[in-house]
C-alpha positions as CSV (number, residue, x, y, z in Angstrom):
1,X,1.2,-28.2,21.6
2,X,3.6,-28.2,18.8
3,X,5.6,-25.6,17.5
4,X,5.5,-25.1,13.1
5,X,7.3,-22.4,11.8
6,X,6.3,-21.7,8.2
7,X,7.8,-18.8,5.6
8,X,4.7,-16.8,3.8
9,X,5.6,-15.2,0.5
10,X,5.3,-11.3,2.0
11,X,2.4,-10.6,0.0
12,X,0.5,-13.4,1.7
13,X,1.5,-12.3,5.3
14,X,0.3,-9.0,4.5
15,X,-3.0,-9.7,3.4
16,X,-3.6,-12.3,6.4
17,X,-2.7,-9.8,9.1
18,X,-4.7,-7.2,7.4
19,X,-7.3,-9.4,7.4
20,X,-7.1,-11.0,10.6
21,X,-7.5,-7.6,12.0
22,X,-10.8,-6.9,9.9
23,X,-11.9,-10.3,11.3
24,X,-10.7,-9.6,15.1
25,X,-8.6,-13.0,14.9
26,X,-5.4,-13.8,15.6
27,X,-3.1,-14.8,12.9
28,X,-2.8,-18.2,14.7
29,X,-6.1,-18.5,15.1
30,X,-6.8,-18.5,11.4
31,X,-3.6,-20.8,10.6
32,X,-4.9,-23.3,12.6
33,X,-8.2,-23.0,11.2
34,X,-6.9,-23.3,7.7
35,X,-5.1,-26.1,8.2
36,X,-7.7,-27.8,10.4
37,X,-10.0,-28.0,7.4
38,X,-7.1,-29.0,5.0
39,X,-6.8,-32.2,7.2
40,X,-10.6,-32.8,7.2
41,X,-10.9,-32.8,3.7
42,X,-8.2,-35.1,3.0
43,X,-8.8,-37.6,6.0
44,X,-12.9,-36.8,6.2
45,X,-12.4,-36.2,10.0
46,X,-13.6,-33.7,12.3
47,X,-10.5,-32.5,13.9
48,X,-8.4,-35.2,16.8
49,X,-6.8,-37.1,14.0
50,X,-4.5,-38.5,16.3
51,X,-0.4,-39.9,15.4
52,X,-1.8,-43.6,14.5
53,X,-4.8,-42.6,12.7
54,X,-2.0,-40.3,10.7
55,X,0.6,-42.9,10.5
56,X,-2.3,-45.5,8.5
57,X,-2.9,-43.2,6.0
58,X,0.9,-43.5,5.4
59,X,1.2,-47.2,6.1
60,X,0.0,-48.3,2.6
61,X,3.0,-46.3,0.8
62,X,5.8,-46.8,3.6
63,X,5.5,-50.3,3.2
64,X,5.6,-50.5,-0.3
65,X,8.9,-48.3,-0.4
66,X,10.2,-50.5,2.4
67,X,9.4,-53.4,-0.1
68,X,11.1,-52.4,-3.1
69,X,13.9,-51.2,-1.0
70,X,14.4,-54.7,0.2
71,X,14.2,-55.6,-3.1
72,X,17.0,-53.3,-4.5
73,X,14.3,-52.1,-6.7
74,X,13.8,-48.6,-4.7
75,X,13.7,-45.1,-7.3
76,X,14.0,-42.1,-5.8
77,X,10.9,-40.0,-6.6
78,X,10.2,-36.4,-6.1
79,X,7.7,-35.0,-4.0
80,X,5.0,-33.9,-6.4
81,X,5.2,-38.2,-7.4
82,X,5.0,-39.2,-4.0
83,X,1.9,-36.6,-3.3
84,X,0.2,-37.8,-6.2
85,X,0.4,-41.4,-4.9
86,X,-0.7,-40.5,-1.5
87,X,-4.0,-38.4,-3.3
């Protein structure tokens, strides 16, 4: 298993503890969950996406940076353009 560490806005943390409480969770628990059905919405694929699956929904996009980079042609772009290319 992998390790994330993430930083919640304090007002967020508190509400999920509270609420993991009043659910009998853990807070882990209910991360995972969340983000579980944030990658089955965007790949449509009951959990065990596994590293290659991941890697061709990326595949399209790396190559056509790779491309243009070849090609001197390369813009930066920030995140927010590449995530609405990827969507």
């Amino acid at each position: 298993m992998t390790r994330l560490t993430i930083d919640l806005p304090d007002n967020l943390h508190k509400a999920l503890k509270s609420l993991s409480v009043v659910d009998g969770q853990t807070m882990r628990n209910i991360a995972i969950s969340a983000l579980e059905r944030y990658a089955v919405s965007r790949v449509g694929k009951e959990k065990d996406i596994n590293e290659n699956e991941a890697d061709e929904l990326l595949k399209p996009i790396l190559l056509k940076y790779v491309e243009q980079i070849e090609e001197g042609k390369f813009e930066w772009k920030s995140w927010e353009e590449i995530k609405k290319e990827v969507e």
